[in-house]
PyMOL CGO cylinders between C-alpha atoms (Angstrom):
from pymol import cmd
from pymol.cgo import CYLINDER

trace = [
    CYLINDER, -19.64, 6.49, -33.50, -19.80, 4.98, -37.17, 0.3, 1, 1, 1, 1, 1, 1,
    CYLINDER, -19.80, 4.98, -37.17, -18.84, 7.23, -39.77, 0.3, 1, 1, 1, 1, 1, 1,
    CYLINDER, -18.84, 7.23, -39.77, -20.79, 7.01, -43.46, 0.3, 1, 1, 1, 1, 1, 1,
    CYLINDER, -20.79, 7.01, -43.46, -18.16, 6.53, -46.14, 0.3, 1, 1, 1, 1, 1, 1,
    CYLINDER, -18.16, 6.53, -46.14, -20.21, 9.03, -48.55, 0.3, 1, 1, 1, 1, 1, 1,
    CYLINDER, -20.21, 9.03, -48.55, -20.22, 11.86, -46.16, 0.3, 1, 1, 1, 1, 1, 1,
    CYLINDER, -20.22, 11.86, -46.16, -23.80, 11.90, -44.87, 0.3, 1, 1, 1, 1, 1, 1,
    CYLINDER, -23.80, 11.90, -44.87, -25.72, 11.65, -41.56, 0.3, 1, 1, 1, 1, 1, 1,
    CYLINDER, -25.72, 11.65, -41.56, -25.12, 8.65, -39.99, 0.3, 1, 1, 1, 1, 1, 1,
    CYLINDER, -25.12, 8.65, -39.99, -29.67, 8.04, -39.48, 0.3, 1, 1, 1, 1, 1, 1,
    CYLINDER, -29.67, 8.04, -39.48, -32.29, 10.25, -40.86, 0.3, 1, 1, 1, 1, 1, 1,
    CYLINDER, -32.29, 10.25, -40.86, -33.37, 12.93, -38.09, 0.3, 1, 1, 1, 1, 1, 1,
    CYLINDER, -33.37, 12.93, -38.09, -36.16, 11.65, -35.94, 0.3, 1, 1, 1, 1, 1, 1,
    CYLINDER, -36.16, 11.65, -35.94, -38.84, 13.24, -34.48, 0.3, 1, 1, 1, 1, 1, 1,
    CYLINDER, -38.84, 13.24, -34.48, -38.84, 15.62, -31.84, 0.3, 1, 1, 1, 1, 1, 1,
    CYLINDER, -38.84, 15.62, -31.84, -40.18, 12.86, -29.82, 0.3, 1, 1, 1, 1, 1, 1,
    CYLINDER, -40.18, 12.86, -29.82, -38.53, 11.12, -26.31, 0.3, 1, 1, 1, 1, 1, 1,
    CYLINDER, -38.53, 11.12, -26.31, -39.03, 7.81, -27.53, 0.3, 1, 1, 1, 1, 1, 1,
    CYLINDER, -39.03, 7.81, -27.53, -37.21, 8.48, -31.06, 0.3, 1, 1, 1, 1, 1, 1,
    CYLINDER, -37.21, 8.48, -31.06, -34.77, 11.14, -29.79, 0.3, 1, 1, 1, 1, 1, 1,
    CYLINDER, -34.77, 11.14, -29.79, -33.70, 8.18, -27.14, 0.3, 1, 1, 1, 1, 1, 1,
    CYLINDER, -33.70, 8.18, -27.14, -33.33, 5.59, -29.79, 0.3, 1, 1, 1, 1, 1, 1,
    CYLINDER, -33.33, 5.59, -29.79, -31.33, 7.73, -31.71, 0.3, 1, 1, 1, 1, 1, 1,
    CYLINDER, -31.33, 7.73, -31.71, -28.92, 8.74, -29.19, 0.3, 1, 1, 1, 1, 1, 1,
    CYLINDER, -28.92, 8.74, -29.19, -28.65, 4.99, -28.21, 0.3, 1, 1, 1, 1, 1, 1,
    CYLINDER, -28.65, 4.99, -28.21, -27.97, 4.74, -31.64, 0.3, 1, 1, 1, 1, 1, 1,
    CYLINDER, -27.97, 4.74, -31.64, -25.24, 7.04, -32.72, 0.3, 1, 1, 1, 1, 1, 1,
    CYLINDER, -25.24, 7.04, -32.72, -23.95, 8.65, -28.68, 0.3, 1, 1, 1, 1, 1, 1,
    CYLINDER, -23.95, 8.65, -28.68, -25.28, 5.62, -26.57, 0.3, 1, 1, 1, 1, 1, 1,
    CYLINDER, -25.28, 5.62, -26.57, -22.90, 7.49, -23.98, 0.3, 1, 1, 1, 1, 1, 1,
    CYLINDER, -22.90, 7.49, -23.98, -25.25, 10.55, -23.85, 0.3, 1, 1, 1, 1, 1, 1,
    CYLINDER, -25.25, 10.55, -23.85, -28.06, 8.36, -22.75, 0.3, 1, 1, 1, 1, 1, 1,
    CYLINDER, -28.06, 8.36, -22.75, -27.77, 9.19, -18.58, 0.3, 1, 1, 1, 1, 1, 1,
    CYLINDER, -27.77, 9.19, -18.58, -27.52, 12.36, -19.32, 0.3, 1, 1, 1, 1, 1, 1,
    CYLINDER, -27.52, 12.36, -19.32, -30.69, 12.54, -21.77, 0.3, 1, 1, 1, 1, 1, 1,
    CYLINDER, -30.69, 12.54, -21.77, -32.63, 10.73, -18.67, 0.3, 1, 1, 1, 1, 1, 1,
    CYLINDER, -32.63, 10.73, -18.67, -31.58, 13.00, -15.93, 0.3, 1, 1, 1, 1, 1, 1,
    CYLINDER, -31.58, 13.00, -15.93, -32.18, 15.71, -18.23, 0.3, 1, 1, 1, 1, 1, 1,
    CYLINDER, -32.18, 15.71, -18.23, -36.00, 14.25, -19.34, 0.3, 1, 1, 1, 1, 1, 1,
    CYLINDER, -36.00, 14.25, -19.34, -36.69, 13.40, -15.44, 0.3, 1, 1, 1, 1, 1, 1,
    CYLINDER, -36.69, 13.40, -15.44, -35.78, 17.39, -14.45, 0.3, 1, 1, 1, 1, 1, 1,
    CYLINDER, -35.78, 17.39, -14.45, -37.99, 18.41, -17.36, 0.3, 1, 1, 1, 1, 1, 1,
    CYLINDER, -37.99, 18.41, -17.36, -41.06, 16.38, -16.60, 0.3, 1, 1, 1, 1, 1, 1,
    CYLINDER, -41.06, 16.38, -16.60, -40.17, 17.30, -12.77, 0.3, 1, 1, 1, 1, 1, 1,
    CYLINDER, -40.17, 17.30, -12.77, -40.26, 21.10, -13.92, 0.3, 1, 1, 1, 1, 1, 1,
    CYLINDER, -40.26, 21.10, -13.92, -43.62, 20.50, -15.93, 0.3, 1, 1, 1, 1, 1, 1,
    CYLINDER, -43.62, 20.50, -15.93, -45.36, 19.19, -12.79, 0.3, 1, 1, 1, 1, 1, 1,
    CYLINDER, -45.36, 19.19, -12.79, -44.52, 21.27, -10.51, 0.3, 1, 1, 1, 1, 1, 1,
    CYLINDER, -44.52, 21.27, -10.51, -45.82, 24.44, -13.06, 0.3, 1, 1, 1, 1, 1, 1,
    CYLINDER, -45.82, 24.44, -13.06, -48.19, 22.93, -14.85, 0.3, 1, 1, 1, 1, 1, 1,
    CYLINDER, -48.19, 22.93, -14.85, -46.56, 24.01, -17.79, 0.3, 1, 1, 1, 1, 1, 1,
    CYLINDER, -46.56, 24.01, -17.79, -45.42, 21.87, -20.81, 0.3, 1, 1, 1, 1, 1, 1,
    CYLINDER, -45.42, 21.87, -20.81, -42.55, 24.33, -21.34, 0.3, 1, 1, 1, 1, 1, 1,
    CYLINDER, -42.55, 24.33, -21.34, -39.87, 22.31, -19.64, 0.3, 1, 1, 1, 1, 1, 1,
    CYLINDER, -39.87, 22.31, -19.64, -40.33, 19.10, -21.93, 0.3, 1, 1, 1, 1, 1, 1,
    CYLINDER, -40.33, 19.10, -21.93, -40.88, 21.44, -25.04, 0.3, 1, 1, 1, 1, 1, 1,
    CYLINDER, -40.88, 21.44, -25.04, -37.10, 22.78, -24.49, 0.3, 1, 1, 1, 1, 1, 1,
    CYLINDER, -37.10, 22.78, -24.49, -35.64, 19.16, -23.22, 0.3, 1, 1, 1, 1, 1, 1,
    CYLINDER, -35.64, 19.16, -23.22, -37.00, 17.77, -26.85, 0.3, 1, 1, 1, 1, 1, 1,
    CYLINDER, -37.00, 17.77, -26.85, -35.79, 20.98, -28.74, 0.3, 1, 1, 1, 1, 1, 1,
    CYLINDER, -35.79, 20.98, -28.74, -32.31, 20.93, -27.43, 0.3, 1, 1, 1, 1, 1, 1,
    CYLINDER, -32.31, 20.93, -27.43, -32.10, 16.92, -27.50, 0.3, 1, 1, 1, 1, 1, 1,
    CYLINDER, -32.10, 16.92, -27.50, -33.19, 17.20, -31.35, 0.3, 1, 1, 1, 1, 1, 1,
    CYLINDER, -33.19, 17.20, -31.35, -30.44, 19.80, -32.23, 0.3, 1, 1, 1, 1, 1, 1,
    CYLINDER, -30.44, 19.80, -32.23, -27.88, 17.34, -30.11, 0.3, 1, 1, 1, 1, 1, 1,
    CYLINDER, -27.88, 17.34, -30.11, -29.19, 14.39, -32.51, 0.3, 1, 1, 1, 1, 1, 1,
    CYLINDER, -29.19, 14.39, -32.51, -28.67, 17.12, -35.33, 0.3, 1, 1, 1, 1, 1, 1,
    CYLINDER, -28.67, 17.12, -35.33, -25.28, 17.39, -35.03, 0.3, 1, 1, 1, 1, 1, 1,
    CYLINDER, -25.28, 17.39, -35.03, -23.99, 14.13, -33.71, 0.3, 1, 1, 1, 1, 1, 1,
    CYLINDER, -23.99, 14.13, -33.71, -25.80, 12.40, -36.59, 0.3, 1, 1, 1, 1, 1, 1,
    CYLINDER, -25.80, 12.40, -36.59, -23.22, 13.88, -38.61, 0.3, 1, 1, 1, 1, 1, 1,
    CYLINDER, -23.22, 13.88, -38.61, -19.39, 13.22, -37.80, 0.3, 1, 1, 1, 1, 1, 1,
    CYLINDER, -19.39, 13.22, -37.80, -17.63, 16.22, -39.27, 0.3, 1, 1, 1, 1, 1, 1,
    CYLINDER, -17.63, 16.22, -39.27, -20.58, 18.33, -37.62, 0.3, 1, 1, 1, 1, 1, 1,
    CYLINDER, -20.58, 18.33, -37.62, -19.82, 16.62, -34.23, 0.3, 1, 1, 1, 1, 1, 1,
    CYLINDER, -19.82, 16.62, -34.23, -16.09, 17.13, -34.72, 0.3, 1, 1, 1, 1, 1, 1,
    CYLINDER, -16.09, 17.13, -34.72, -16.19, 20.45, -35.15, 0.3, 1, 1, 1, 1, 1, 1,
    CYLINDER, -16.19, 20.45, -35.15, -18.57, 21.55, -32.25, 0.3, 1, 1, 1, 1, 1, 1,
    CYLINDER, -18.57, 21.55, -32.25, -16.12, 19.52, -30.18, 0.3, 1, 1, 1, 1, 1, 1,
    CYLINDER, -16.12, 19.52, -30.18, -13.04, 21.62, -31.61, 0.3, 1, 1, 1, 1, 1, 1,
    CYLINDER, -13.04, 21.62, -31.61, -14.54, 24.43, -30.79, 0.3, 1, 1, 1, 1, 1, 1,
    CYLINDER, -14.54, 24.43, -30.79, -15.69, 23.34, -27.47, 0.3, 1, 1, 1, 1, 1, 1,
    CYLINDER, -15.69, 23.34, -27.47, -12.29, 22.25, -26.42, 0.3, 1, 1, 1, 1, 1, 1,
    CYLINDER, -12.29, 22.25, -26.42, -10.98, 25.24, -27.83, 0.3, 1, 1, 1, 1, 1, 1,
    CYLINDER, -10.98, 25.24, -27.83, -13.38, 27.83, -25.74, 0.3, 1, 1, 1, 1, 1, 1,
    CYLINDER, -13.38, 27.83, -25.74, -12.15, 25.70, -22.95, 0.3, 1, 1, 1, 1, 1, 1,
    CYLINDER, -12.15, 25.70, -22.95, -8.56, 25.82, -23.44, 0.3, 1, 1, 1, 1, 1, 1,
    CYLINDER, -8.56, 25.82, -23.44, -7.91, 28.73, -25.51, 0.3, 1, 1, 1, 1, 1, 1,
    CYLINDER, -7.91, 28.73, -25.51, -6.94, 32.38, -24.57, 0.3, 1, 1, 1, 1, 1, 1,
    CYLINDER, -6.94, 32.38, -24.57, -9.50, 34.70, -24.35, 0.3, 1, 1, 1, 1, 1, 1,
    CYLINDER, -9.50, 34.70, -24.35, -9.18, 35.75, -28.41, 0.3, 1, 1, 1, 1, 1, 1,
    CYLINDER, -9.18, 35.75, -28.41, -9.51, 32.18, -29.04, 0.3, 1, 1, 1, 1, 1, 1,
    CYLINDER, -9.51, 32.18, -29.04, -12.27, 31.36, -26.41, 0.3, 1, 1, 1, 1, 1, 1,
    CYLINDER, -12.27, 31.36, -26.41, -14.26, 34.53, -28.22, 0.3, 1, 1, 1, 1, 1, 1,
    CYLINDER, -14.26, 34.53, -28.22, -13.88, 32.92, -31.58, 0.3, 1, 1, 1, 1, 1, 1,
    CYLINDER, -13.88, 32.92, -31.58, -14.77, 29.39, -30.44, 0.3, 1, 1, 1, 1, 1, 1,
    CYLINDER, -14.77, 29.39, -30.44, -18.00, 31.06, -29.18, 0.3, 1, 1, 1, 1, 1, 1,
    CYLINDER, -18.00, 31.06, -29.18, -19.10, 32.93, -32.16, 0.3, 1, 1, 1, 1, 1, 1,
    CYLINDER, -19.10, 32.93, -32.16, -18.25, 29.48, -34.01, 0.3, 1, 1, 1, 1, 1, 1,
    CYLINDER, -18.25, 29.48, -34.01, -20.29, 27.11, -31.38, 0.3, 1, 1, 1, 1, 1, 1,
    CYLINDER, -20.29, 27.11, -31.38, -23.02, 29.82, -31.98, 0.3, 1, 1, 1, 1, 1, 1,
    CYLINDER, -23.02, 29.82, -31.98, -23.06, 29.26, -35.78, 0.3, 1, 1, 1, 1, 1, 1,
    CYLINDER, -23.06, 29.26, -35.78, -23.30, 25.43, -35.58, 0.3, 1, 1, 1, 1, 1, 1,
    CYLINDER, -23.30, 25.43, -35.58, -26.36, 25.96, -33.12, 0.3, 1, 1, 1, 1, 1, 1,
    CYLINDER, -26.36, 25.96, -33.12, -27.78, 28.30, -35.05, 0.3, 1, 1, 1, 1, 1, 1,
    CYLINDER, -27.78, 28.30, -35.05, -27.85, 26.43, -38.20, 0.3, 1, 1, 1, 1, 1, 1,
    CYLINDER, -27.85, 26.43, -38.20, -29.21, 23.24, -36.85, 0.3, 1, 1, 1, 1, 1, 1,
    CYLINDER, -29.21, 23.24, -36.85, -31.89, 25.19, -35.04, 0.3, 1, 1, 1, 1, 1, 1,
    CYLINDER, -31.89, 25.19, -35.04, -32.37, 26.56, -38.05, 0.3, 1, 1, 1, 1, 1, 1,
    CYLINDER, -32.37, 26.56, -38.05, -32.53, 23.16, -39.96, 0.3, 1, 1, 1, 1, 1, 1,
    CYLINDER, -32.53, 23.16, -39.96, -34.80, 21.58, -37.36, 0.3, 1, 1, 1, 1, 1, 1,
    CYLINDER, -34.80, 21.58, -37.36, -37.37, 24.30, -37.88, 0.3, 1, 1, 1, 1, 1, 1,
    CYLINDER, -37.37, 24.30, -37.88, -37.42, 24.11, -41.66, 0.3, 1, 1, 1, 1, 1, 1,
    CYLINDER, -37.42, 24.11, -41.66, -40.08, 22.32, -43.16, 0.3, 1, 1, 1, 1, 1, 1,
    CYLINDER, -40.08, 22.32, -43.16, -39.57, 18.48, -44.42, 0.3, 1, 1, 1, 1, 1, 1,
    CYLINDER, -39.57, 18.48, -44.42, -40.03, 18.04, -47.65, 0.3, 1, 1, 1, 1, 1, 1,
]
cmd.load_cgo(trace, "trace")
């Protein structure tokens, strides 16, 4: 992943879209990309079968809030401290990480739901 010098995200956040989300992951966590797919084919499965647009609403929601955070390196870094850390940990330390990987979630929910200005 490229870091920017100055501190800020790495592209502008896309669209909730699959096309942009996709190029953005191929972008800045090309590894992420089977995951997105098996992820978008379960989704679109799921909307079939239920006739519901529900499943694809959530894939693009939590696919935006991954592009949220791994457009920014320090962002990234720390949801993967704390994720190693709720792995690893004791149980104090596994409670903290979660609170913590709540927080980040939180706030780019939070961010995504905002309106641009």
């Amino acid at each position: 992943m490229t870091t920017s010098a100055d501190g800020q995200p790495l592209i502008p956040q896309p669209p909730a879209t699959v096309t942009a989300l996709r190029q953005a992951i191929a972008q800045i966590a090309p590894a992420a990309l089977p995951a997105f797919t098996r992820e978008l084919d379960q989704a679109a499965d799921q909307s079939r079968q239920g006739s519901d647009l529900a499943p694809l609403r959530r894939f693009t929601a939590q696919w935006a809030v991954y592009v949220y955070i791994q457009r920014q390196p320090h962002l990234a870094a720390n949801l993967r401290h704390w994720e190693d850390l709720a792995e690893t940990g004791d149980s104090a330390q596994a409670l903290r990480a979660a609170s913590e990987l709540g927080k980040i979630l939180d706030e780019a929910h939070a961010a995504l739901t905002m309106p641009q200005r």
